[in-house]
C-alpha positions as CSV (number, residue, x, y, z in Angstrom):
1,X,-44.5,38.4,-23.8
2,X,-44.1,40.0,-26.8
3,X,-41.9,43.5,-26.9
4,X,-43.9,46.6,-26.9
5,X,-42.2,49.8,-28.4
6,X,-40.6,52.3,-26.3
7,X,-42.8,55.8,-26.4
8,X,-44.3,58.7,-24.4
9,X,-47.8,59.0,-26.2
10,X,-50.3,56.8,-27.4
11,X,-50.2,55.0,-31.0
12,X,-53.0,55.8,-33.2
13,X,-53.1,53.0,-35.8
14,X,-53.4,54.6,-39.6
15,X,-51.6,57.9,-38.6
16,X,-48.1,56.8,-36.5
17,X,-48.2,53.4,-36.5
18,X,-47.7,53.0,-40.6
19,X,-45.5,55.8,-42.3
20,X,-46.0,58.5,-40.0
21,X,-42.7,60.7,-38.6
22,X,-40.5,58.9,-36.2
23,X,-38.8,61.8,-33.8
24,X,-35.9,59.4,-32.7
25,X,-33.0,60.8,-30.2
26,X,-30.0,59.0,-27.9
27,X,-32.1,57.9,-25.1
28,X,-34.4,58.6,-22.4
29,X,-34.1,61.7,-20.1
30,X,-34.2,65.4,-19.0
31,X,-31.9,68.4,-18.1
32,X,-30.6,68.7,-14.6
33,X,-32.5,71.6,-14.5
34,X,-36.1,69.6,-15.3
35,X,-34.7,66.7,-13.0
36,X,-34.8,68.7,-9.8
37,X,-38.0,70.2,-10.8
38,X,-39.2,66.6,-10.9
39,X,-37.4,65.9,-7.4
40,X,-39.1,68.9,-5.8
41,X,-42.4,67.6,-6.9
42,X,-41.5,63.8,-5.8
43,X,-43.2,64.8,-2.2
44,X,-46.4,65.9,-3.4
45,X,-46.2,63.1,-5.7
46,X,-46.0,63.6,-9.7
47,X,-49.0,62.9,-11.5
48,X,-48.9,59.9,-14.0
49,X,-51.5,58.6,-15.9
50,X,-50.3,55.5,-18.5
51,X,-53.2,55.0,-20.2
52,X,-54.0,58.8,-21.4
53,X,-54.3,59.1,-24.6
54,X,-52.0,61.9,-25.5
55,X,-49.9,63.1,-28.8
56,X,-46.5,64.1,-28.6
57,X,-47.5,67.6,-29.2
58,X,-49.5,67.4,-26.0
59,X,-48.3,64.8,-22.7
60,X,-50.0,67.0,-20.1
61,X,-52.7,64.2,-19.8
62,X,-50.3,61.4,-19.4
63,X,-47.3,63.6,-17.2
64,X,-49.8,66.5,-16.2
65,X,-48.5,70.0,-16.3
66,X,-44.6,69.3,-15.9
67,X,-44.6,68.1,-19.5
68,X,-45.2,71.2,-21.4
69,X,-42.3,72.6,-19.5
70,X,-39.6,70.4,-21.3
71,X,-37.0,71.8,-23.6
72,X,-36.7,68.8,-25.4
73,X,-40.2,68.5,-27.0
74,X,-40.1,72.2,-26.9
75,X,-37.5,72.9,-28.8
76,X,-38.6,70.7,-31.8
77,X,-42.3,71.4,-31.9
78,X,-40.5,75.3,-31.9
79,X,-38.7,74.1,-35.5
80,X,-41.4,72.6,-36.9
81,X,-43.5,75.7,-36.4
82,X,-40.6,77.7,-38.5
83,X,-40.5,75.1,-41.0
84,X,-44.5,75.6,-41.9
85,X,-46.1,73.3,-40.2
86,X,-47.1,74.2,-36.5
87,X,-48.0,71.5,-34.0
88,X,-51.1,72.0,-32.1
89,X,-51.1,71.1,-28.2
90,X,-54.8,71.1,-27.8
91,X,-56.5,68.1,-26.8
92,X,-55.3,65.4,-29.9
93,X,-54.5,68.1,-32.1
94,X,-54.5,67.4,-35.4
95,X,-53.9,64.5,-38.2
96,X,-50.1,65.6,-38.3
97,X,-49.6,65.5,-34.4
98,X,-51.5,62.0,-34.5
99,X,-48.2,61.3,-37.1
100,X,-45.3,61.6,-35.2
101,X,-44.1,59.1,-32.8
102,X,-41.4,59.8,-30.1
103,X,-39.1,57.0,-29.6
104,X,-35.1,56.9,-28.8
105,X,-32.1,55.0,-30.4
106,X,-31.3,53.4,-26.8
107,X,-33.9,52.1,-24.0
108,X,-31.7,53.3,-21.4
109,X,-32.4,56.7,-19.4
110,X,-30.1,59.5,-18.5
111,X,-29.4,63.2,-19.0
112,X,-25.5,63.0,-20.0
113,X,-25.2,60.7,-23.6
114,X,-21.7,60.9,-23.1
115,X,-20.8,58.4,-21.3
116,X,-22.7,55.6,-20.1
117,X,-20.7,54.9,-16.7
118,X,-19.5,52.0,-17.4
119,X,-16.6,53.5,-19.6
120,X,-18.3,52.7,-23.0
121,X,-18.4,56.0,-25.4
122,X,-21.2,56.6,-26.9
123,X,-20.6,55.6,-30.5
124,X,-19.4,52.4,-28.7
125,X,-23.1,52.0,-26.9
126,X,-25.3,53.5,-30.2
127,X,-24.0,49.9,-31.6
128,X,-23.6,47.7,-29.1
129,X,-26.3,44.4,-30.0
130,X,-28.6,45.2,-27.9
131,X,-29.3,49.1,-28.6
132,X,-29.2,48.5,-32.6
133,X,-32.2,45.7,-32.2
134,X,-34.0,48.3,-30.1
135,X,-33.8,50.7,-32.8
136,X,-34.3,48.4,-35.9
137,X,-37.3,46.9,-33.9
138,X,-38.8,50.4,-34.1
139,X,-38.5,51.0,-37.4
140,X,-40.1,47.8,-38.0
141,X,-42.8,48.2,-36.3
142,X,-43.4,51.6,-37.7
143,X,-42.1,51.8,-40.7
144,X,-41.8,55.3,-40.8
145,X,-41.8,57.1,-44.3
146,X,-39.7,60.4,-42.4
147,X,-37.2,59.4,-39.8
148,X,-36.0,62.7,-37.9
149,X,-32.8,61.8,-35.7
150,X,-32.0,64.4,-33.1
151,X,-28.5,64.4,-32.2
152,X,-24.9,63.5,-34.6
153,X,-24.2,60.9,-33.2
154,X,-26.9,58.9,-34.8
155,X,-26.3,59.3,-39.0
156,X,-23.4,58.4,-37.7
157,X,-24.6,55.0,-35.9
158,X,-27.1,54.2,-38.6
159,X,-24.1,53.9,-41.6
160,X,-22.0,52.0,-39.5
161,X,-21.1,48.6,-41.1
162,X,-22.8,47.3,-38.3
163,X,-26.0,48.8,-38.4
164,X,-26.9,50.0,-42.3
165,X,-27.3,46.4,-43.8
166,X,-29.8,45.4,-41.0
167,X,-31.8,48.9,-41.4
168,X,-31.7,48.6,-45.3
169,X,-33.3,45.1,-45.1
170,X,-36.2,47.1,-43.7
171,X,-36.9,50.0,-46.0
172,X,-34.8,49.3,-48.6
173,X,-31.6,50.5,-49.8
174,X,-29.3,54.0,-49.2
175,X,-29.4,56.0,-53.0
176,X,-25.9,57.5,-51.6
177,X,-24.5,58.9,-48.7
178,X,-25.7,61.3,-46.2
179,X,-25.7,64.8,-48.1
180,X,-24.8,67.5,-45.6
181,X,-25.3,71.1,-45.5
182,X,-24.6,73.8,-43.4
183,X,-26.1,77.2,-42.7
184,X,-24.8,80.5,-42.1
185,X,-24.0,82.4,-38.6
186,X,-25.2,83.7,-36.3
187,X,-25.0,80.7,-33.6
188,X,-22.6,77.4,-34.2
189,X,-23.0,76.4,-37.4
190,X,-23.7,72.3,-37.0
191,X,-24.7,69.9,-39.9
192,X,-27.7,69.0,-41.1
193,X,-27.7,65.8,-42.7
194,X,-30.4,63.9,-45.6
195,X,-30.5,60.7,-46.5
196,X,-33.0,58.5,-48.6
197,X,-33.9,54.9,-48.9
198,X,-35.6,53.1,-51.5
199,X,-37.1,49.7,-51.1
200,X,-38.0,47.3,-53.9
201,X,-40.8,48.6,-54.6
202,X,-40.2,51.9,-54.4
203,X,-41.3,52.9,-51.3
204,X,-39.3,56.1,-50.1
205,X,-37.9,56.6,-46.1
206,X,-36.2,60.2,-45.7
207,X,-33.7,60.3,-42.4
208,X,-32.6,63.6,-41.6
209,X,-30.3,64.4,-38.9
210,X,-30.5,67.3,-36.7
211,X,-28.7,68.4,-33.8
212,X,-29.8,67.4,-30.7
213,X,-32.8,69.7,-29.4
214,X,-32.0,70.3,-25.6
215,X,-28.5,69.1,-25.5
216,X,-26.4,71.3,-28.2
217,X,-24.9,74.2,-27.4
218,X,-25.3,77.0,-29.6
219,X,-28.7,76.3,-31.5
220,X,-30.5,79.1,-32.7
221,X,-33.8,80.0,-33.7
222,X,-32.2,81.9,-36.7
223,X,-30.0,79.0,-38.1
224,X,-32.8,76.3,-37.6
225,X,-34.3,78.7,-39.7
226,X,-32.7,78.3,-42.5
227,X,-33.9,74.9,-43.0
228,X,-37.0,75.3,-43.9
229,X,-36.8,75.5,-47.6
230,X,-35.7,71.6,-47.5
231,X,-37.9,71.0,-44.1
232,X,-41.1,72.3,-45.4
233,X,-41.5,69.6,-48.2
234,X,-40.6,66.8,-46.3
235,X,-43.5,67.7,-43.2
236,X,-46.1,69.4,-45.4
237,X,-47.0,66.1,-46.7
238,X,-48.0,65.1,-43.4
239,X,-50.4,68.0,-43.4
240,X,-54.5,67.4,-43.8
């Protein structure tokens, strides 16, 4: 059977399937805190519906009403309405929210990205074989033209030795290393990180690297904010 990509949402060919914005974090999972929602619901049974058609920006007809409560998506359709470009939850939205795919690094599901259980670190499991093809067979099957990666760890993964050759066979070659830039306080001040890749012929894909939406300490609204003036070009051409 042949593999089917990993997602929350339905593809909508000529928008996310071809040069669209991949959203692309560790792996699967929630909070504790949306976990035991989820647990407390198990008895009344949670309300699942695979073949909704649904955007990121809106999963409440796939997961029903528990999905517009998670911090996750929230926190990132949040930035994207500082940056400029709001997200609309309303039915299918629009041609921007029909864009974006939502699709992880790893297949596997937790809440902790730390460490895996089975002693492996998680730089160690971002490159292990089997997690690298699952990401490069995203990509290829995408080919997305903005790559957003939500959490460090993953510029990281993406120009290891390991990894970067096989990615550049795909859209083409790095013009340098990641640049990085940093904001001012309040909040921690984490890295932001930009990096381009030019195929032969001359196809652009933009990776940025943020920090991870629900799972870093420290984030706020304020520093995000001070983004937008490289954010806003890179999403407003996703805009109709």
């Amino acid at each position: 059977m042949d593999k089917k990509p990993n997602i929350a949402h339905s593809e909508f060919p000529g928008f996310n399937t071809h040069r669209g914005i991949m959203l692309c974090g560790y792996e699967w999972g929630h909070t504790k805190e949306e976990q035991e929602i989820e647990k407390a619901s198990e008895g009344n049974g949670l309300f699942f519906d695979e073949y909704a058609t649904c955007t990121f920006s809106n999963q409440a007809p796939r997961y029903g009403d528990r999905a517009l409560s998670w911090k996750y998506q929230r926190m990132i359709k949040k930035w994207f309405e500082m940056w400029g470009c709001p997200l609309d939850s309303n039915g299918l939205g629009q041609p921007l929210d029909k864009k974006i795919v939502q699709t992880n690094w790893m297949d596997t599901q937790g809440h902790n990205t730390t460490d895996s259980g089975n002693g492996m670190k998680l730089s160690q499991r971002l490159i292990s074989e089997h997690q690298v093809n699952n990401f490069l067979f995203h990509i290829e099957y995408f080919k997305p033209k903005l790559i957003l990666l939500l959490g460090r760890e993953l510029i990281a993964a993406l120009n290891n030795d390991q990894v970067k050759p096989q990615f550049e066979a795909i859209v083409g070659k790095a013009n340098g290393y990641p640049e990085v830039i940093q904001g001012t306080p309040p909040g921690t001040r984490f890295k932001i990180f930009f990096q381009d890749f030019v195929s032969g012929n001359n196809d652009s894909t933009h990776v940025v690297c943020l920090p991870h939406p629900s799972g870093s300490r420290g984030v706020k609204d304020s520093y995000m904010l001070q983004f937008k003036d490289r954010m806003y070009p890179l999403l407003s051409g996703f805009v109709e």
